[in-house]
mmJSON file of the N, C-alpha and C atoms, coordinates in Angstrom:
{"data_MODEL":{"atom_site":{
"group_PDB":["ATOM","ATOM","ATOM","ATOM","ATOM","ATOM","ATOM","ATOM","ATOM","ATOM","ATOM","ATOM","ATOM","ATOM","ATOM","ATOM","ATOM","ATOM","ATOM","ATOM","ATOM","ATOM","ATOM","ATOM","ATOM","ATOM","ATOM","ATOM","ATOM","ATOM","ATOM","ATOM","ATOM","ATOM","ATOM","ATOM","ATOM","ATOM","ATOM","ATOM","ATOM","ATOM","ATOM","ATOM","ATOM","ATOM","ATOM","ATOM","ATOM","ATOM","ATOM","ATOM","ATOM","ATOM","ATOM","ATOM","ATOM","ATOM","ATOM","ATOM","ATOM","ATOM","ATOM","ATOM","ATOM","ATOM","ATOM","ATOM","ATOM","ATOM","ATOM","ATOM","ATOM","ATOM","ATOM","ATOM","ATOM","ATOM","ATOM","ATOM","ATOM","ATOM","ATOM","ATOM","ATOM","ATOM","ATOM","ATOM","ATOM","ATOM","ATOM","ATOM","ATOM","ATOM","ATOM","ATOM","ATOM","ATOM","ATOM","ATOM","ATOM","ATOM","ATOM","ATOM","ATOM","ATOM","ATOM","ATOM","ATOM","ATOM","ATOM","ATOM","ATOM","ATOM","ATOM","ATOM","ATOM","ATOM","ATOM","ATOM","ATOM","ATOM","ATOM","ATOM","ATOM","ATOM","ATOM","ATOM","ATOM","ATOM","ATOM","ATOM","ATOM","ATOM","ATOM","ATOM","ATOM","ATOM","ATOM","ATOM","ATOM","ATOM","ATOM","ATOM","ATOM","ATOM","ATOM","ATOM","ATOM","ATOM","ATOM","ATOM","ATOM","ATOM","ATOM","ATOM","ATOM","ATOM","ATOM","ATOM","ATOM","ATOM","ATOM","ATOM","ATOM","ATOM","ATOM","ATOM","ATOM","ATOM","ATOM","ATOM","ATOM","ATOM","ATOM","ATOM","ATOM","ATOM","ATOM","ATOM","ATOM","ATOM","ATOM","ATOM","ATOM","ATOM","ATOM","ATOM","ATOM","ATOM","ATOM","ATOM","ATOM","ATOM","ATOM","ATOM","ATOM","ATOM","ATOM","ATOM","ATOM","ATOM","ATOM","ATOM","ATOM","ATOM","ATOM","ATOM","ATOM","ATOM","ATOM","ATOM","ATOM","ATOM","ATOM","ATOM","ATOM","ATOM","ATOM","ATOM","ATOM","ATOM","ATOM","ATOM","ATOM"],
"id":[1,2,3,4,5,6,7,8,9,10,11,12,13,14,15,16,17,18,19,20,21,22,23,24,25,26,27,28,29,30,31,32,33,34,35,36,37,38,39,40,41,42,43,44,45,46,47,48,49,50,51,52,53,54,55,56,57,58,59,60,61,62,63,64,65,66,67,68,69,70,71,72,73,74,75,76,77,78,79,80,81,82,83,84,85,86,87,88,89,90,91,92,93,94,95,96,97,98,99,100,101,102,103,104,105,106,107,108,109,110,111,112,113,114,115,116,117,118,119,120,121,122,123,124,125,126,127,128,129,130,131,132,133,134,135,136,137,138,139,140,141,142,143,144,145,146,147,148,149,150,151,152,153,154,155,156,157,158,159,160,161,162,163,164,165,166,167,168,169,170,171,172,173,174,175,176,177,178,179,180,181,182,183,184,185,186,187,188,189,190,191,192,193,194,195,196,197,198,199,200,201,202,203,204,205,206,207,208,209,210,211,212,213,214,215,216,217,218,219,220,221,222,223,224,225],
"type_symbol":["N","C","C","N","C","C","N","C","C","N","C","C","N","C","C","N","C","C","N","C","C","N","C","C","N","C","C","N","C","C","N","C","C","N","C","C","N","C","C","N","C","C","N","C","C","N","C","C","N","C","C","N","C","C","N","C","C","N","C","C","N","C","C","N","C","C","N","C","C","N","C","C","N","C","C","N","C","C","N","C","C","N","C","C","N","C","C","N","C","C","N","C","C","N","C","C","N","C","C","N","C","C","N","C","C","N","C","C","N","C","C","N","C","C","N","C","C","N","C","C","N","C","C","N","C","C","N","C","C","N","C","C","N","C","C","N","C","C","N","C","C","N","C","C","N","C","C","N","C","C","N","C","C","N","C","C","N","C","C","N","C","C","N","C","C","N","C","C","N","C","C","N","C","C","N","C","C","N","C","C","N","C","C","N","C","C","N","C","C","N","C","C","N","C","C","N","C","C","N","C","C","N","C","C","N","C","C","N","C","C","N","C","C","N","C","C","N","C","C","N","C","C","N","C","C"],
"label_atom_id":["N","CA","C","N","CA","C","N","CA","C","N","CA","C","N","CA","C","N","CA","C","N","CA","C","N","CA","C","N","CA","C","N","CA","C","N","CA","C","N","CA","C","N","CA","C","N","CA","C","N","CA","C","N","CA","C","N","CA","C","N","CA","C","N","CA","C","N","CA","C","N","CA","C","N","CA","C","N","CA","C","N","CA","C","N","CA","C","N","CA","C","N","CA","C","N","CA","C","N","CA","C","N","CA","C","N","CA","C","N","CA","C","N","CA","C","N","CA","C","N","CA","C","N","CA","C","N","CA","C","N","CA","C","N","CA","C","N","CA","C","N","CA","C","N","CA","C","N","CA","C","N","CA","C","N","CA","C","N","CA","C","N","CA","C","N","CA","C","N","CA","C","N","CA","C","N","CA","C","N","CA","C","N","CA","C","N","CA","C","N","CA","C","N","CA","C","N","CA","C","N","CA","C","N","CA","C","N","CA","C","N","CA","C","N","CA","C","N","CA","C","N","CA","C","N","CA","C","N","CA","C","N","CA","C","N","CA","C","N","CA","C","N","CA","C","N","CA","C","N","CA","C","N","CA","C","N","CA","C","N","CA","C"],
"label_alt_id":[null,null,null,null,null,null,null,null,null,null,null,null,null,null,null,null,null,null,null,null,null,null,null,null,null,null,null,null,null,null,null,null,null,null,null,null,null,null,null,null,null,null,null,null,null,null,null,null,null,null,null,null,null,null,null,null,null,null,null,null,null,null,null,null,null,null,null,null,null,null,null,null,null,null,null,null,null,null,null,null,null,null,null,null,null,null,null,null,null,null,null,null,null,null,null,null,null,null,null,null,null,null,null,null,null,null,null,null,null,null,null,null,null,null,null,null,null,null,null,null,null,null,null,null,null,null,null,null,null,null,null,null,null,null,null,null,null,null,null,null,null,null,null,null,null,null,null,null,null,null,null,null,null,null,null,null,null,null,null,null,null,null,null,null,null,null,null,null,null,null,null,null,null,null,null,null,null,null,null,null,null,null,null,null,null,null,null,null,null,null,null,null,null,null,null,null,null,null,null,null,null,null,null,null,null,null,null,null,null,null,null,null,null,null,null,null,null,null,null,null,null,null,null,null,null],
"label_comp_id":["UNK","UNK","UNK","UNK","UNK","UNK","UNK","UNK","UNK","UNK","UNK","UNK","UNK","UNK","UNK","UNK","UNK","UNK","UNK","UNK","UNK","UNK","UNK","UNK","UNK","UNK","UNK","UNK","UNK","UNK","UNK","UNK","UNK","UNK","UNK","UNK","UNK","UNK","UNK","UNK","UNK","UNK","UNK","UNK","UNK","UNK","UNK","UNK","UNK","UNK","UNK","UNK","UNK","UNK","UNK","UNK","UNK","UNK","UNK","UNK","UNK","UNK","UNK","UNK","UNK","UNK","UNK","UNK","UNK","UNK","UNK","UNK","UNK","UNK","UNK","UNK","UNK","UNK","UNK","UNK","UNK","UNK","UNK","UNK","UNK","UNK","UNK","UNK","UNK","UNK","UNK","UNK","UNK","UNK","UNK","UNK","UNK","UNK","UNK","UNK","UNK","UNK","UNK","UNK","UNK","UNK","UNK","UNK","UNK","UNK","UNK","UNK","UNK","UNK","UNK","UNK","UNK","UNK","UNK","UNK","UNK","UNK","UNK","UNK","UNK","UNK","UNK","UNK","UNK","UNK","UNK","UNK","UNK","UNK","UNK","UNK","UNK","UNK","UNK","UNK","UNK","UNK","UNK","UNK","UNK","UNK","UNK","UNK","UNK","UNK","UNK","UNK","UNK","UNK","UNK","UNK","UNK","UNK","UNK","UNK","UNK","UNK","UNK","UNK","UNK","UNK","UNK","UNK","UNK","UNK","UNK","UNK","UNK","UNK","UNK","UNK","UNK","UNK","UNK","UNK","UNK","UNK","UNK","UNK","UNK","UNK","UNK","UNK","UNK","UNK","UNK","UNK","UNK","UNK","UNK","UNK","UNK","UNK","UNK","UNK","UNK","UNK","UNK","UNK","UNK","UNK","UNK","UNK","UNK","UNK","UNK","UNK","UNK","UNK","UNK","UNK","UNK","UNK","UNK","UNK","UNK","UNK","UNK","UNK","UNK"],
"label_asym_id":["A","A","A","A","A","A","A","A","A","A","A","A","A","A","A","A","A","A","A","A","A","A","A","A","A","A","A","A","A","A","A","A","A","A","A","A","A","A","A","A","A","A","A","A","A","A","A","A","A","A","A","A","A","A","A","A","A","A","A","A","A","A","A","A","A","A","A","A","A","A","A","A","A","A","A","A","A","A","A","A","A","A","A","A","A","A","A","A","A","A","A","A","A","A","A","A","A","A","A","A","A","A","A","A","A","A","A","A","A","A","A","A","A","A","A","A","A","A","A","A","A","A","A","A","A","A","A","A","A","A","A","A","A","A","A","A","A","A","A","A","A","A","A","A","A","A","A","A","A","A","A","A","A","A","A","A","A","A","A","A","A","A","A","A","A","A","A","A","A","A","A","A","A","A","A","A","A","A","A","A","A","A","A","A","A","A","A","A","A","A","A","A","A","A","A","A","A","A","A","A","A","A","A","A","A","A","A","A","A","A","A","A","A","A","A","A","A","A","A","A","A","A","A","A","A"],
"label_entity_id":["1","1","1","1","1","1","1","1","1","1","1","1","1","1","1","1","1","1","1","1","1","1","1","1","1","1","1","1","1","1","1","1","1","1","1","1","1","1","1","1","1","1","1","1","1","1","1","1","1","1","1","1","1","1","1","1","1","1","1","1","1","1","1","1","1","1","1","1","1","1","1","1","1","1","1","1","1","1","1","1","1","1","1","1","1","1","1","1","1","1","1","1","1","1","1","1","1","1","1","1","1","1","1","1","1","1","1","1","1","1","1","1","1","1","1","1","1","1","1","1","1","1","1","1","1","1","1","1","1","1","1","1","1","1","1","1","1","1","1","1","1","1","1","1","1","1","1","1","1","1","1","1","1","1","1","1","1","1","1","1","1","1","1","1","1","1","1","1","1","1","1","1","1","1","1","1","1","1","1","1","1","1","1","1","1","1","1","1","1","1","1","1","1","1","1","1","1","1","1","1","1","1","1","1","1","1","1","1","1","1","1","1","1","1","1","1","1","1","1","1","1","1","1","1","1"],
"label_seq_id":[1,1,1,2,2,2,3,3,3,4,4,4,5,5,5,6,6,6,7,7,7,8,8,8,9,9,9,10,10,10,11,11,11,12,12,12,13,13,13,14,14,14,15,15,15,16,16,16,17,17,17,18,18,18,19,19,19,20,20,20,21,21,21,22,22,22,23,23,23,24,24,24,25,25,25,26,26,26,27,27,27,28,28,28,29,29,29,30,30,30,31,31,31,32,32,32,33,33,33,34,34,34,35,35,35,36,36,36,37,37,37,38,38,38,39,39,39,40,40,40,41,41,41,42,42,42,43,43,43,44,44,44,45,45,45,46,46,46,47,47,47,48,48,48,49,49,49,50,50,50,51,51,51,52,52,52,53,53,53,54,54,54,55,55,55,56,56,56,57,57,57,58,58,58,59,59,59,60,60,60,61,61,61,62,62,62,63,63,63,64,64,64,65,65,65,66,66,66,67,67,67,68,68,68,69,69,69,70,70,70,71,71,71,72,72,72,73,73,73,74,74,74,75,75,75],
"pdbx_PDB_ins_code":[null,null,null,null,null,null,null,null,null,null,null,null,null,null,null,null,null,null,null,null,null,null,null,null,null,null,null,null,null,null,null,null,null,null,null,null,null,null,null,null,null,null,null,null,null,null,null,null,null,null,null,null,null,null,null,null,null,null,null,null,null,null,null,null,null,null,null,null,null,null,null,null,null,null,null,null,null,null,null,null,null,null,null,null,null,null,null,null,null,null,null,null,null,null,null,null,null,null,null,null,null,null,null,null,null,null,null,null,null,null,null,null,null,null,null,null,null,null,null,null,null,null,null,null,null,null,null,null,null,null,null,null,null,null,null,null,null,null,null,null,null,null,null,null,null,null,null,null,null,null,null,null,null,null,null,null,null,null,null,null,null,null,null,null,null,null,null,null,null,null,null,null,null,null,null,null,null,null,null,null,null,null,null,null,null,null,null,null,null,null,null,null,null,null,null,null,null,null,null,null,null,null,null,null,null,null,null,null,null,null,null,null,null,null,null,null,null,null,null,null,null,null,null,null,null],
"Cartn_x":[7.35,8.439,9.111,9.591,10.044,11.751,12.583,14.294,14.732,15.815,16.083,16.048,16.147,16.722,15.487,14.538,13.067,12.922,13.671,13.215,12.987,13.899,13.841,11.987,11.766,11.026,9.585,9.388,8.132,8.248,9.439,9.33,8.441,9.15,8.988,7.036,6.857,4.947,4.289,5.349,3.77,4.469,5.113,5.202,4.307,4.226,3.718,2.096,1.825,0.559,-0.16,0.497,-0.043,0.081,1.096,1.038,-0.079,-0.175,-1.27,-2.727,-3.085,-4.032,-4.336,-3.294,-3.706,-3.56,-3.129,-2.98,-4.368,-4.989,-6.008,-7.234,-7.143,-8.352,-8.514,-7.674,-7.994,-8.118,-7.321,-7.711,-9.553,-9.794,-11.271,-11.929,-11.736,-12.489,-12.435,-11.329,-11.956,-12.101,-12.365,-13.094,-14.568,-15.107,-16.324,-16.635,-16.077,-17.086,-17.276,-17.784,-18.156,-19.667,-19.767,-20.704,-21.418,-22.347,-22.594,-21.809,-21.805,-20.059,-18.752,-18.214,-16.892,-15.998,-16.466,-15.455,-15.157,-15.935,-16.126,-15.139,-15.232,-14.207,-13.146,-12.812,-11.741,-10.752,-11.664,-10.855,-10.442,-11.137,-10.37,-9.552,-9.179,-8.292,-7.067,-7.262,-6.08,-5.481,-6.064,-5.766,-5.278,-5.61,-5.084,-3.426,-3.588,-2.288,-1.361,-1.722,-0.605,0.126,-0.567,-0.29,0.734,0.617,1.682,2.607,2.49,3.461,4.426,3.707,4.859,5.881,6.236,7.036,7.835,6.955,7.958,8.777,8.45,9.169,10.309,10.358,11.282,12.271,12.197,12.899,13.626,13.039,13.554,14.022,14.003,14.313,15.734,16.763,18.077,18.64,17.791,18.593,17.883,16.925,16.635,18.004,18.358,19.196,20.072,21.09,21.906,22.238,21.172,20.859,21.0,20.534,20.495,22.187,22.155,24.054,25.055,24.378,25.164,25.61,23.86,23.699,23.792,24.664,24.537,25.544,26.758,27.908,27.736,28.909,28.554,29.945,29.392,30.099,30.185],
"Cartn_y":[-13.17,-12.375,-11.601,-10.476,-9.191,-9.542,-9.336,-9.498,-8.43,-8.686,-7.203,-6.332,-5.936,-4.68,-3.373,-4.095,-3.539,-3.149,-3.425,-2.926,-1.5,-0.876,0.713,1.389,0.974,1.093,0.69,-0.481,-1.422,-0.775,-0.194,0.647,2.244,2.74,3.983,3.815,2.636,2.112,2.502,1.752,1.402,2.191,2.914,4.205,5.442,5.448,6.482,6.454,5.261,4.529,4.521,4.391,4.478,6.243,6.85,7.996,9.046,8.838,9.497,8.718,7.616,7.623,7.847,8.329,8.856,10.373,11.144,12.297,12.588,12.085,12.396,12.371,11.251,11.205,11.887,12.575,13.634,14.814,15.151,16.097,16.294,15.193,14.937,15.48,14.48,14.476,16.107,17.169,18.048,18.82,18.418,19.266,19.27,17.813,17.206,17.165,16.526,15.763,14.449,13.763,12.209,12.058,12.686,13.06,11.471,11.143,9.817,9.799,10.663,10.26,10.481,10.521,10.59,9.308,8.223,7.223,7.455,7.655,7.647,9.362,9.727,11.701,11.304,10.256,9.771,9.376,8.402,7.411,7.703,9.016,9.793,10.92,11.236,12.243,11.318,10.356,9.315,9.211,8.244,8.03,9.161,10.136,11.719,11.775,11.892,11.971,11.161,9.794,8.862,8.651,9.331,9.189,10.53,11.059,12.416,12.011,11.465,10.664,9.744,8.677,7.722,7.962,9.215,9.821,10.449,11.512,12.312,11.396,10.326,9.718,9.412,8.412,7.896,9.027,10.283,11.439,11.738,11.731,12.722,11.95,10.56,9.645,9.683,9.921,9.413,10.447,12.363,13.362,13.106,12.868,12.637,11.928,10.415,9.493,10.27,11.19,11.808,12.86,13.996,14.987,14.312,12.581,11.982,11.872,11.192,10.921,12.29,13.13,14.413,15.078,14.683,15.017,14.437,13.356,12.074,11.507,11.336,10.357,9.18,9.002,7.482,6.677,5.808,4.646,4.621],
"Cartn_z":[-10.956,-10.433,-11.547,-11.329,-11.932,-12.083,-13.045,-12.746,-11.875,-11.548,-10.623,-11.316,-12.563,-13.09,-13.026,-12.853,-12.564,-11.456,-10.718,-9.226,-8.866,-9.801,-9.916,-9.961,-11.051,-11.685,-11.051,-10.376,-9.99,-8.267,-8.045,-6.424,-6.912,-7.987,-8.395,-8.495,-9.006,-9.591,-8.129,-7.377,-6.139,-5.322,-5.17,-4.343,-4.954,-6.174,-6.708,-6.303,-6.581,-6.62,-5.556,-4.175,-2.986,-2.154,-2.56,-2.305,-3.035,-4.18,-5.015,-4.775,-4.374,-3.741,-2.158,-1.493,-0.192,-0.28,-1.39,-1.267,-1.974,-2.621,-4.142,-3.188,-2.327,-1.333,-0.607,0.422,1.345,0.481,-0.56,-1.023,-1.395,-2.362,-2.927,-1.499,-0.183,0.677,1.562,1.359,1.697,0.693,-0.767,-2.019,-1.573,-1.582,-1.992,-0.166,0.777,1.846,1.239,1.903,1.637,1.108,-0.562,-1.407,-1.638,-2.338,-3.016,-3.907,-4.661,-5.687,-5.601,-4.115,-3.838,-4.368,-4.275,-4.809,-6.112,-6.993,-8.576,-8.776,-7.646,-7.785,-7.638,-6.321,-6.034,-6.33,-7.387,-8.572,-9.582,-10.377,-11.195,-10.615,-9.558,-9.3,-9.312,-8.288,-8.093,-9.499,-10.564,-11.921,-12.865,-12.468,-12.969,-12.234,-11.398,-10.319,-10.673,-10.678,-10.796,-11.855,-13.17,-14.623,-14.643,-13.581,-13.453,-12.851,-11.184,-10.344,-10.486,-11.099,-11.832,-12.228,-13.741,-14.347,-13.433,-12.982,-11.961,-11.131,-10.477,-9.023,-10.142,-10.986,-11.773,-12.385,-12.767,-12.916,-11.148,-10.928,-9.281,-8.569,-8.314,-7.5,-7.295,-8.731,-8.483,-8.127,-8.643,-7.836,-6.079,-5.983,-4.032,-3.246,-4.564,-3.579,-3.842,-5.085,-4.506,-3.392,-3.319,-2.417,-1.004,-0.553,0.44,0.785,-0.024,-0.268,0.171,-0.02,0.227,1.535,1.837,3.349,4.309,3.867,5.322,5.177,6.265,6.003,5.67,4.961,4.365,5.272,5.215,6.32,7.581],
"occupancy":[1.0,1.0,1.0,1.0,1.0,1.0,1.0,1.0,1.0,1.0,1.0,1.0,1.0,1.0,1.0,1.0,1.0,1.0,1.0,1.0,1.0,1.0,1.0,1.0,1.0,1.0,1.0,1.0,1.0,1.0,1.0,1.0,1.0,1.0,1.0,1.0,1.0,1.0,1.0,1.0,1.0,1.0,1.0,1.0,1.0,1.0,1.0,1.0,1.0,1.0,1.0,1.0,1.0,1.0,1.0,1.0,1.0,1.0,1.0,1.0,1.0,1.0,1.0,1.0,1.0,1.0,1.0,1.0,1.0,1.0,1.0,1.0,1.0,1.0,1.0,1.0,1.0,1.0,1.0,1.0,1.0,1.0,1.0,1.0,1.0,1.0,1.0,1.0,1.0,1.0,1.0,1.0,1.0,1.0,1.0,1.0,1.0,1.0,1.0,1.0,1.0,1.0,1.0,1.0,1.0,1.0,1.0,1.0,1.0,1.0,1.0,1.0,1.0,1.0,1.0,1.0,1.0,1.0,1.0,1.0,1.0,1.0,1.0,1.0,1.0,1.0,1.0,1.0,1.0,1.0,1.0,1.0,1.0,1.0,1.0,1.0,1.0,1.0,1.0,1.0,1.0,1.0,1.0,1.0,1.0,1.0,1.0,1.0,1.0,1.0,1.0,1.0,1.0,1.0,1.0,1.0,1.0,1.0,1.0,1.0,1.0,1.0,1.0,1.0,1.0,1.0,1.0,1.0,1.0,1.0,1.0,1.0,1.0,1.0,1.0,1.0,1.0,1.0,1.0,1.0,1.0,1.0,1.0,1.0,1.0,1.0,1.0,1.0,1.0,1.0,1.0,1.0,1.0,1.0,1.0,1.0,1.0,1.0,1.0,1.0,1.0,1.0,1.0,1.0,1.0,1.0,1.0,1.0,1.0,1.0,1.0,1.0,1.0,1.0,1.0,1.0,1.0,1.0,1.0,1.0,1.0,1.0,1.0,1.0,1.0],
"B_iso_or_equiv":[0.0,0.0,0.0,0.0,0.0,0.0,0.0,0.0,0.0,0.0,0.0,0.0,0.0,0.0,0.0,0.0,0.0,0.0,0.0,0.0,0.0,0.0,0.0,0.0,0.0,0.0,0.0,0.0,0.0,0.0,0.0,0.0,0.0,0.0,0.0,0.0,0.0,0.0,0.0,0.0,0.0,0.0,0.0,0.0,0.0,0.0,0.0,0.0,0.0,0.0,0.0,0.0,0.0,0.0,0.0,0.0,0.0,0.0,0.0,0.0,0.0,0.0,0.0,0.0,0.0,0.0,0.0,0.0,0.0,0.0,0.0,0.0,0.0,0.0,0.0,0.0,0.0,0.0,0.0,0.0,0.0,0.0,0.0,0.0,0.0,0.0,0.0,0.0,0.0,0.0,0.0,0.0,0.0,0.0,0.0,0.0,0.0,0.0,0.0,0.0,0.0,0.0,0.0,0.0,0.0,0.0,0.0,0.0,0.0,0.0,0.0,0.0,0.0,0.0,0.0,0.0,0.0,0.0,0.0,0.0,0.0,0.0,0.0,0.0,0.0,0.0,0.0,0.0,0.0,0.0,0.0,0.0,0.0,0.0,0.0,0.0,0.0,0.0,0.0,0.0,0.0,0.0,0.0,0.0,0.0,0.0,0.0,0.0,0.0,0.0,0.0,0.0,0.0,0.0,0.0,0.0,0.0,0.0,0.0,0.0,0.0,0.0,0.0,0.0,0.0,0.0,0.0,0.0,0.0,0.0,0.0,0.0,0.0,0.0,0.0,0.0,0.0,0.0,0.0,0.0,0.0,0.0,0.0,0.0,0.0,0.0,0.0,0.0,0.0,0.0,0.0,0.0,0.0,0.0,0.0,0.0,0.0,0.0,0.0,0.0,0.0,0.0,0.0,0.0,0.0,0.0,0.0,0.0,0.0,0.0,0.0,0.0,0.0,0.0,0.0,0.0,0.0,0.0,0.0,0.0,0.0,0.0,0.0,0.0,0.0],
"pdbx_formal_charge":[null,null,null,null,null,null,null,null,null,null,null,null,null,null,null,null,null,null,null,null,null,null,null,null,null,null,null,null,null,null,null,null,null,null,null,null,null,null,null,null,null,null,null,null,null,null,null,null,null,null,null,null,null,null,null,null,null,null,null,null,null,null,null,null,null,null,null,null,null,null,null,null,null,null,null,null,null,null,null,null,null,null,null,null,null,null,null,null,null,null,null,null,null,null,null,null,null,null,null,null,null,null,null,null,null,null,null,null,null,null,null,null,null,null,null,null,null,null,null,null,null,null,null,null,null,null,null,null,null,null,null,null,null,null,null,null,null,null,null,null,null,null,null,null,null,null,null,null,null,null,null,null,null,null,null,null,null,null,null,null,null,null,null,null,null,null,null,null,null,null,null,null,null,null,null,null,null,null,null,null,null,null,null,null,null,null,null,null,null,null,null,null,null,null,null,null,null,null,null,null,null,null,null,null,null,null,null,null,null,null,null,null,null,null,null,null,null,null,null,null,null,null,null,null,null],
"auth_seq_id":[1,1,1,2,2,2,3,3,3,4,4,4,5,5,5,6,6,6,7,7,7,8,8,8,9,9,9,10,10,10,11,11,11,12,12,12,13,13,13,14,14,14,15,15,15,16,16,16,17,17,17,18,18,18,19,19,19,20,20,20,21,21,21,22,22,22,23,23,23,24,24,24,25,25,25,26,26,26,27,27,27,28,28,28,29,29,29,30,30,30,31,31,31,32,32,32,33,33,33,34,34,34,35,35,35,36,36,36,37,37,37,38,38,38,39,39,39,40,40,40,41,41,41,42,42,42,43,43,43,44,44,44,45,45,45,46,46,46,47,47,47,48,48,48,49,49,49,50,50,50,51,51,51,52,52,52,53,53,53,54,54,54,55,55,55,56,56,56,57,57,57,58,58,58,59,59,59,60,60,60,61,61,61,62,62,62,63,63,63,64,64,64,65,65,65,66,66,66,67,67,67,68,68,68,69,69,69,70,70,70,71,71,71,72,72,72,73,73,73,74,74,74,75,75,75],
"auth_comp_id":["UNK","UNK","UNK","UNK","UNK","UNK","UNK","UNK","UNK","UNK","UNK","UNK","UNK","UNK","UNK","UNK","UNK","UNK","UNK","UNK","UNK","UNK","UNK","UNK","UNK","UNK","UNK","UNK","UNK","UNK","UNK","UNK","UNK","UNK","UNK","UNK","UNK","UNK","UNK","UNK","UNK","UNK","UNK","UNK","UNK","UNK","UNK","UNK","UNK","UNK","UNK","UNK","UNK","UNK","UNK","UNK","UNK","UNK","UNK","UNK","UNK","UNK","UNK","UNK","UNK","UNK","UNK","UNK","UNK","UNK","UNK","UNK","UNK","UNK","UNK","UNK","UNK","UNK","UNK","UNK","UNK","UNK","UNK","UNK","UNK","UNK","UNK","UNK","UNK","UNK","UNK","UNK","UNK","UNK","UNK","UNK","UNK","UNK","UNK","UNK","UNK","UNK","UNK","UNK","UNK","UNK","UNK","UNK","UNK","UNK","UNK","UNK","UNK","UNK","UNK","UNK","UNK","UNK","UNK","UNK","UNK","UNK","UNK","UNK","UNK","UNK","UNK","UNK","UNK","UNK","UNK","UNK","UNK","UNK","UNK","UNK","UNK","UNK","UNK","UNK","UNK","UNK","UNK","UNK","UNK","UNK","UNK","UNK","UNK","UNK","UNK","UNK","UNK","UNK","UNK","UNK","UNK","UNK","UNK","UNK","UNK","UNK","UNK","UNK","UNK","UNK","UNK","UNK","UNK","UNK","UNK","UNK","UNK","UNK","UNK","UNK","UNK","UNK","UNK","UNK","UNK","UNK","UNK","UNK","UNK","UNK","UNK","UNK","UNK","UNK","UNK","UNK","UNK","UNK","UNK","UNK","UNK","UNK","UNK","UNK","UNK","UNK","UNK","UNK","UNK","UNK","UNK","UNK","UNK","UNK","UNK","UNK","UNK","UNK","UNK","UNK","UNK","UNK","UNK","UNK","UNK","UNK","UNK","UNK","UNK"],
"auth_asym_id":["A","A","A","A","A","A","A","A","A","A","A","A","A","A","A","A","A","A","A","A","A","A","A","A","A","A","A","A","A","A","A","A","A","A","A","A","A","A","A","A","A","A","A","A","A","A","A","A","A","A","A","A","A","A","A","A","A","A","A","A","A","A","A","A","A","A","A","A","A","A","A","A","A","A","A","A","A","A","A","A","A","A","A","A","A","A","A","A","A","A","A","A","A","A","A","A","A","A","A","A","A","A","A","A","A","A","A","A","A","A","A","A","A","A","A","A","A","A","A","A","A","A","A","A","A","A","A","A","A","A","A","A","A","A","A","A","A","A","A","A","A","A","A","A","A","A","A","A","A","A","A","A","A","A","A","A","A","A","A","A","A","A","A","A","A","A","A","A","A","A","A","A","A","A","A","A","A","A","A","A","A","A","A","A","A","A","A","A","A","A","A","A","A","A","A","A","A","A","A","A","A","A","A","A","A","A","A","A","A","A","A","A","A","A","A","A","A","A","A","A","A","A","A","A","A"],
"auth_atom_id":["N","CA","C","N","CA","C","N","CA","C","N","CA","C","N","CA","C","N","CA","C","N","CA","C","N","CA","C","N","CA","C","N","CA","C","N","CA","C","N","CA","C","N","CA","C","N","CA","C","N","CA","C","N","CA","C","N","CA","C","N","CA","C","N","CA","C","N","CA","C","N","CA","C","N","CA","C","N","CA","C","N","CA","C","N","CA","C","N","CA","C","N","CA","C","N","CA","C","N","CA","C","N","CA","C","N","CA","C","N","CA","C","N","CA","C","N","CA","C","N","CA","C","N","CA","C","N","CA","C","N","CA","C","N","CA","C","N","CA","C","N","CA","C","N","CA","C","N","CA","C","N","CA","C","N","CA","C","N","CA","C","N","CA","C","N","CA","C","N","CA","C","N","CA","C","N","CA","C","N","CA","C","N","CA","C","N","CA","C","N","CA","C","N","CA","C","N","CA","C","N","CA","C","N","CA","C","N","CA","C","N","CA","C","N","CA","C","N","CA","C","N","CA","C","N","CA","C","N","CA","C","N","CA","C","N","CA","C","N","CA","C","N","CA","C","N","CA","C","N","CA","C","N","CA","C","N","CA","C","N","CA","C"],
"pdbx_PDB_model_num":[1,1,1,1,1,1,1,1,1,1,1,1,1,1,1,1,1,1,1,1,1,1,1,1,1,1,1,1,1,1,1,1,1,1,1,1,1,1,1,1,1,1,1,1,1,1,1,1,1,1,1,1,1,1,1,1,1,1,1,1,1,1,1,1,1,1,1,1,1,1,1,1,1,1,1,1,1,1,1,1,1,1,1,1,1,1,1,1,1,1,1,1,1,1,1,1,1,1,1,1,1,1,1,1,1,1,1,1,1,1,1,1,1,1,1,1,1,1,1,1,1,1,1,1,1,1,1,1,1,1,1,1,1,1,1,1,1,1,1,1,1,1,1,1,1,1,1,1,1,1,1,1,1,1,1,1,1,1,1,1,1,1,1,1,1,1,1,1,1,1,1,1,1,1,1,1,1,1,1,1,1,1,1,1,1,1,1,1,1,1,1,1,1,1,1,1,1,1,1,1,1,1,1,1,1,1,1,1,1,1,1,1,1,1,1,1,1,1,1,1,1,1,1,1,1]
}}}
């Protein structure tokens, strides 16, 4: 188990992580079609992506929750 203070951070991982592999795949899959080497295309687009994604979510995340905050009553 992770302390809380990580939570930021280990949400920012596997959000990034699961979004960049569902975006990396459809993309691949209408680059390529379902080639014999689509997994091996797959897996480096994903790994390309996420090494970009990660950073970004963790930058943008706290202007999103403010922009959210802005636009939505609170209480």
């Amino acid at each position: 188990m992770f302390p809380s203070q990580f939570a930021p951070a280990l949400f920012g991982l596997i959000l990034s992580g699961l979004m960049s592999l569902l975006v990396s795949g459809i993309s691949t899959y209408r680059a390529v079609g379902l080639e014999a080497h689509f997994a091996g295309l797959w897996a480096s687009a994903w790994l390309m992506a996420w090494l970009i994604a990660f950073p970004v979510v963790l930058v943008v995340a706290p202007l999103t929750r403010k922009a959210v905050g802005l636009l939505t009553r609170q209480g």
